[in-house]
C-alpha positions in Angstrom: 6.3 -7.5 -17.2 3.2 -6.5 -19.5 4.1 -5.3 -22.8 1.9 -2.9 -24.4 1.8 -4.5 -28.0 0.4 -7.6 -26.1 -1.6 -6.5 -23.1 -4.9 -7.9 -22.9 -6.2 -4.3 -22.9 -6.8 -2.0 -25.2 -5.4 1.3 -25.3 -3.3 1.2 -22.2 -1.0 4.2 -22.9 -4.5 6.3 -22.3 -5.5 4.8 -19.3 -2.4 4.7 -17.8 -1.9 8.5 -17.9 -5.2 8.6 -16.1 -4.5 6.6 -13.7 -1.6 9.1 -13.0 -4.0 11.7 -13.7 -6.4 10.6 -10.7 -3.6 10.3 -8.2 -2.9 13.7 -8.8 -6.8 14.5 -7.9 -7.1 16.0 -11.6 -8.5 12.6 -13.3 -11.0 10.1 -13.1 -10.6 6.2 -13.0 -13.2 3.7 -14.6 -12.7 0.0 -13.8 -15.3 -1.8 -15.6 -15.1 -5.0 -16.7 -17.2 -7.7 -18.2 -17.2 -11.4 -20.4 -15.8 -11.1 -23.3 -17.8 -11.9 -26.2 -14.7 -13.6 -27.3 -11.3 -14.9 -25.6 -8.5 -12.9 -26.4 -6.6 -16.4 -27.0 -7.7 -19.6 -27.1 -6.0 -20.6 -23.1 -6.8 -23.7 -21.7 -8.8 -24.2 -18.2 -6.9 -26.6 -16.0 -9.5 -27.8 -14.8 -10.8 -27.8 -10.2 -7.6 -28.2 -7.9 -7.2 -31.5 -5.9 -6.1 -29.9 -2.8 -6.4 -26.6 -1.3 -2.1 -26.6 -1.4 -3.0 -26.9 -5.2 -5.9 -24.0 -5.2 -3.1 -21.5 -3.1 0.6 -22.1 -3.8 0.9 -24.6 -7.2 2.2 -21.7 -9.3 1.5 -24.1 -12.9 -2.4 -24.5 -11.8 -3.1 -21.3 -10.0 -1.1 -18.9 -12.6 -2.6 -21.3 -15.4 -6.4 -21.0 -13.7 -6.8 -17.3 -13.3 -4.7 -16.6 -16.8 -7.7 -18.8 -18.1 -10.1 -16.3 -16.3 -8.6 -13.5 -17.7 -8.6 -14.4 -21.3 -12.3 -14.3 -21.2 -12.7 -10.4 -19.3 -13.1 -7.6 -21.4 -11.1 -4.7 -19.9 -12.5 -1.1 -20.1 -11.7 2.1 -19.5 -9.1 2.4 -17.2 -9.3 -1.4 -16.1 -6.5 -3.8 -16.6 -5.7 -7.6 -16.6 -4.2 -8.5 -13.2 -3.2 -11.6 -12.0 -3.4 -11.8 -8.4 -1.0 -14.0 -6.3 -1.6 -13.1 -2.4 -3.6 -15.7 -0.2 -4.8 -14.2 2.7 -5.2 -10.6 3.8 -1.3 -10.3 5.7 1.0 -12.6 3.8 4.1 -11.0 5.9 2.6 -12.4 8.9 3.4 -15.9 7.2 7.1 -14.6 6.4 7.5 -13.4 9.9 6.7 -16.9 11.5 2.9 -17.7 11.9 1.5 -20.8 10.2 -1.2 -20.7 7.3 -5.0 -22.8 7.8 -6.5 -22.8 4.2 -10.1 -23.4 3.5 -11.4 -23.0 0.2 -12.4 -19.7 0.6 -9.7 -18.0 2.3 -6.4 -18.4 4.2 -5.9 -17.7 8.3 -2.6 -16.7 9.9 -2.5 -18.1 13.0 -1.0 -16.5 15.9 2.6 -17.6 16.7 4.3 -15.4 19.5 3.1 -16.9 22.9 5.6 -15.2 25.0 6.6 -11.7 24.0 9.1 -11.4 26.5 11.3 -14.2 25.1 10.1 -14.1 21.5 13.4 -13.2 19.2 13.1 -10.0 17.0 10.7 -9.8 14.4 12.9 -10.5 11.0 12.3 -11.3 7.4 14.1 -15.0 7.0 14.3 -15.3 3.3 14.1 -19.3 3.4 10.8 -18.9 5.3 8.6 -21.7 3.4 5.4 -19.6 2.9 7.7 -16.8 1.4 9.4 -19.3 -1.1 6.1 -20.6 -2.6 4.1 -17.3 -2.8 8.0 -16.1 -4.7 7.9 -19.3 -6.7 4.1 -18.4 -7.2 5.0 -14.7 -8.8 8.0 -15.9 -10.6 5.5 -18.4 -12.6 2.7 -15.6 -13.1 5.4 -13.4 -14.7 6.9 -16.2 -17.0 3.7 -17.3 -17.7 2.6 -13.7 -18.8 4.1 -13.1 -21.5 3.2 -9.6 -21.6 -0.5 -10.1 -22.0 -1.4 -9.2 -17.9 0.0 -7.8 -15.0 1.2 -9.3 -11.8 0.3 -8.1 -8.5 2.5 -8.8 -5.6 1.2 -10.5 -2.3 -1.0 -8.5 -0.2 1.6 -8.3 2.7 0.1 -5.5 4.9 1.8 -3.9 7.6 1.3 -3.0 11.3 -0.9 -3.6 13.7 -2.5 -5.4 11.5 0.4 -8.3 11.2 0.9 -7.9 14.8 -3.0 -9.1 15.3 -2.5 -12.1 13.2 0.8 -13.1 15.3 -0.2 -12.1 18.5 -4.1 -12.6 18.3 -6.8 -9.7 17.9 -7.9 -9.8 21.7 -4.5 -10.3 23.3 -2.6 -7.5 21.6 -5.0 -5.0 22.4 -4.0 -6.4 25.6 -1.0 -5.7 25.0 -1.6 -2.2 23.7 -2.2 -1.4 27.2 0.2 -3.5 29.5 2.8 -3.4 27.4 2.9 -0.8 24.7 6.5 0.0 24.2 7.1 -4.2 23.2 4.0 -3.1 20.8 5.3 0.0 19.2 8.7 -2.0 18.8 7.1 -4.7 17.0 5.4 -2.5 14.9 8.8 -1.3 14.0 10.3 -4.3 13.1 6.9 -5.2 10.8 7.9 -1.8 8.9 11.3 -2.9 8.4 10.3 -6.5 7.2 7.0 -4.7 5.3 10.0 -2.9 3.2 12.1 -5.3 2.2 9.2 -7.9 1.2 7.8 -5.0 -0.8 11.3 -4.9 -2.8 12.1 -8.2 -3.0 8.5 -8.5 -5.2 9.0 -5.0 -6.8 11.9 -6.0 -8.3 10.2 -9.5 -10.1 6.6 -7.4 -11.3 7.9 -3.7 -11.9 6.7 -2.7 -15.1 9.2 -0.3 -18.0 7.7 2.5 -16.4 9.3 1.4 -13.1 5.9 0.9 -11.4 3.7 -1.7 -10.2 0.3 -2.9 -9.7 -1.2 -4.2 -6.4 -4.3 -5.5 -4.7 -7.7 -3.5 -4.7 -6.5 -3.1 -8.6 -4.2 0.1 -8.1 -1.3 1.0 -10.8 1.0 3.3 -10.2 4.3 4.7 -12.3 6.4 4.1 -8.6 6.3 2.1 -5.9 2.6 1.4 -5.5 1.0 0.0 -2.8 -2.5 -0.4 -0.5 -1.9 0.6 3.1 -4.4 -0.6 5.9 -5.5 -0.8 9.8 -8.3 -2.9 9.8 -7.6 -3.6 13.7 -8.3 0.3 14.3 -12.0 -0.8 14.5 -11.7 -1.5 17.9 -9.5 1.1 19.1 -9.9 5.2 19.9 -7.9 7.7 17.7 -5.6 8.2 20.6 -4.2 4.5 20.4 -4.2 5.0 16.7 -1.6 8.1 16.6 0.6 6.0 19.1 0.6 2.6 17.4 -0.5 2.9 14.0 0.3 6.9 12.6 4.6 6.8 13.1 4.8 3.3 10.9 2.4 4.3 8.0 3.5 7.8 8.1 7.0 6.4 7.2 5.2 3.6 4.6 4.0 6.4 2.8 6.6 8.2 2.6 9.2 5.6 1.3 6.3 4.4 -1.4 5.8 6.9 -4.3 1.9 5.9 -4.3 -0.7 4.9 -2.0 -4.0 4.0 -1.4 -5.5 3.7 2.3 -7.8 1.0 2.7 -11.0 2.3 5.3 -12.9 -0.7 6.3 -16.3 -0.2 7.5 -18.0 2.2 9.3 -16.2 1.6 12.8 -13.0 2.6 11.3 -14.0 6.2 10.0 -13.1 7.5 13.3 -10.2 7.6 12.0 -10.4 9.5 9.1 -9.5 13.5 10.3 -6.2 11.4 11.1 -5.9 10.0 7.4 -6.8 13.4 6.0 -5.0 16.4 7.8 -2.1 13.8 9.7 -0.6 12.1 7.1 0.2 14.6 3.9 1.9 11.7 2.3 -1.0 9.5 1.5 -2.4 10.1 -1.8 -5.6 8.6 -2.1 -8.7 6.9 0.5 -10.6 3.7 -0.5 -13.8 3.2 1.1 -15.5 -0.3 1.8 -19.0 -0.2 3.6 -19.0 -2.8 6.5 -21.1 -3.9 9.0 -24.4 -5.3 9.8 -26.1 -2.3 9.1 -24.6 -2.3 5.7 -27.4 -4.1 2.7 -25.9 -5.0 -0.9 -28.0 -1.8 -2.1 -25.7 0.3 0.5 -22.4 -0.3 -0.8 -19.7 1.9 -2.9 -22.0 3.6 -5.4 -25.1 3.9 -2.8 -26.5 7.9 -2.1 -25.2 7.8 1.8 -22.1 8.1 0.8 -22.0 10.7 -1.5 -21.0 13.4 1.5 -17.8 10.8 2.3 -16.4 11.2 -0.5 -17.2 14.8 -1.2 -15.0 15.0 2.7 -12.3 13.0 1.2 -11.9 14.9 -1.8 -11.9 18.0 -0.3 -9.2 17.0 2.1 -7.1 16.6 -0.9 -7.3 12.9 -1.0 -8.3 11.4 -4.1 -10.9 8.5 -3.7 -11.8 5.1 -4.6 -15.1 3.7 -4.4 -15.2 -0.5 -4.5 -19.0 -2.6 -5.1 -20.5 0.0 -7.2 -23.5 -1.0 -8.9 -23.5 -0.7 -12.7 -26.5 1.7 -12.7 -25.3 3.8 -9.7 -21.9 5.4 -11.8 -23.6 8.2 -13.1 -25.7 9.5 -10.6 -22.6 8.8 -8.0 -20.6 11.0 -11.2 -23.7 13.5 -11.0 -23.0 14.0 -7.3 -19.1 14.0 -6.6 -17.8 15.0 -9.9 -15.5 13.1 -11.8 -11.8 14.7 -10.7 -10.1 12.2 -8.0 -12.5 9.9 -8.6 -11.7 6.2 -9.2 -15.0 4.0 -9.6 -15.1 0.0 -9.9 -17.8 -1.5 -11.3 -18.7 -4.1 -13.3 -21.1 -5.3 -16.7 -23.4 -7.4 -17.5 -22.1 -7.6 -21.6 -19.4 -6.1 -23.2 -21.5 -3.7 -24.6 -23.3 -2.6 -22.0 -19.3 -1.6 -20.5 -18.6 -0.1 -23.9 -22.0 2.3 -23.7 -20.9 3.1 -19.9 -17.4 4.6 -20.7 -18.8 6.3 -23.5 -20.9 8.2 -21.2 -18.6 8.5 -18.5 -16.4 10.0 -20.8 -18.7 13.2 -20.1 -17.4 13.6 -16.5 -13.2 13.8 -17.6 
């Protein structure tokens, strides 16, 4: 649990009441960071990991490697130390039963339900292996802490999404139209486990405000959390009311904050559903995907000025991820400041000190 008298950030009563401020749409969100011209303490680097079990689930190296990381990050504006402890995009498909292929990079789920007619119930098995090391992993982070960062939970994602990883991308959509009741029953069953991983993590991170952090570096003073399709790529807005709408509907309404996660151009489709369907959801990120998408095109770039603008006025607030250092302000010239949460990064210190100093202008 951060403490405020030892939080590797300055000023966090401020920023969090902005953050509160932009999920309400009336408040804007800065995350710049950059290296520290000096380390907030002297921690010690533990050096490469020996094994990519080491680099993933050793909860003394990992929590000991990125706590070395964050010693030497200066945090401002609205940005916050985080400590990160999920492995691959879908942890809860791990939980529910499918095993893990690491790489140095990145972690698979592999599908694990071969025959959905005899496969037992999707269930949460709290001695699952995977579960136990990314719990022992979060335990560590938080004892490590000490107060001076937060911990994010695993990135457990929900849905069809889990449902792809078990059953394989190809064959559920498959599946999707041979045998959609077993689908929308799954789906169920992922919601049920998705809310008691959720709260079993809760419980170990929540902060004295009884919130929590989580990926995509979200706070909120609740239960907080990034909510995604990826999948819905390759299926019509029909499909997406019947299989995806009925679980995240309810995933937002149980959480008291949260953030949908719009990957790539294929998926905004989607978005009249996100913005007039589901009056829960409080806020939109939007990362540009895709072959058509250059480095100069992402978060902060001019095309997607009229996105957000469309967001924001379908009283969604917005984040916008991979925006350029020199691309704020004009992106602040164009959109306006209220509901808008910007990450960013600097090349100094004080080149991240001089940007909130002038984005201080658009509040």
């Amino acid at each position: 649990m951060a403490d405020t008298n030892r939080l590797w950030k300055g000023n966090w009563d401020q920023a969090r009441a902005n953050h509160i401020k932009w999920w309400d749409q009336q408040g804007l969100v800065l995350w710049v960071t950059a290296p520290r011209e000096k380390p907030w303490e002297e921690f010690p680097d533990p050096g490469p990991s020996i094994s990519l079990e080491q680099e993933w689930y050793d909860p003394i190296w990992r929590t000991k490697k990125i706590a070395y990381k964050l010693s030497r990050k200066y945090f401002g504006a609205e940005s916050f130390p985080l400590l990160y402890t999920w492995t691959g995009a879908g942890d809860l498909a791990a939980f529910l039963g499918s095993s893990v292929e690491m790489s140095s990079t990145t972690i698979w789920f592999n599908p694990c339900i071969t025959d959905p007619d005899t496969h037992p119930p999707l269930k949460l098995d709290r001695n699952n292996a995977v579960l136990g090391k990314v719990a022992a992993l979060v335990d560590e982070a938080v004892r490590q802490s000490g107060g001076r960062y937060f911990v994010s939970p695993p990135d457990i994602v929900e849905n069809i999404d889990v449902l792809a990883s078990m059953r394989g991308s190809e064959t559920l959509l498959c599946d999707m139209i041979e045998r959609p009741e077993w689908v929308e029953q799954r789906v169920a069953e992922i919601n049920r486990a998705f809310f008691e991983t959720f709260d079993l993590f809760f419980e170990k991170i929540k902060d004295m405000q009884g919130g929590n952090t989580f990926v995509f570096n979200i706070w909120g003073p609740g239960k907080t959390c990034k909510v995604q399709c990826d999948a819905s790529a390759m299926f019509s807005p029909a499909m997406y009311r019947r299989f995806v709408l009925p679980s995240l509907r309810e995933q937002c309404r149980w959480l008291d904050y949260s953030l949908y996660h719009l990957d790539g151009e294929t998926a905004l489709q989607h978005l009249d559903i996100l913005l007039c369907e589901i009056p829960e959801l409080n806020a939109i990120e939007w990362t540009p995907m895709g072959a058509s998408v250059s480095k100069s095109e992402r978060g902060g770039n001019p095309k997607w000025y009229d996105l957000y603008r469309r967001i924001l006025k379908g009283g969604k607030s917005v984040q916008a991820v991979g925006v350029a250092y020199d691309q704020v302000i004009p992106l602040l010239d164009a959109v306006g400041g209220k509901g808008m949460y910007i990450s960013t990064g600097a090349p100094t210190e004080d080149a991240a000190r001089k940007l909130e100093d002038r984005v201080n202008a658009y509040r």
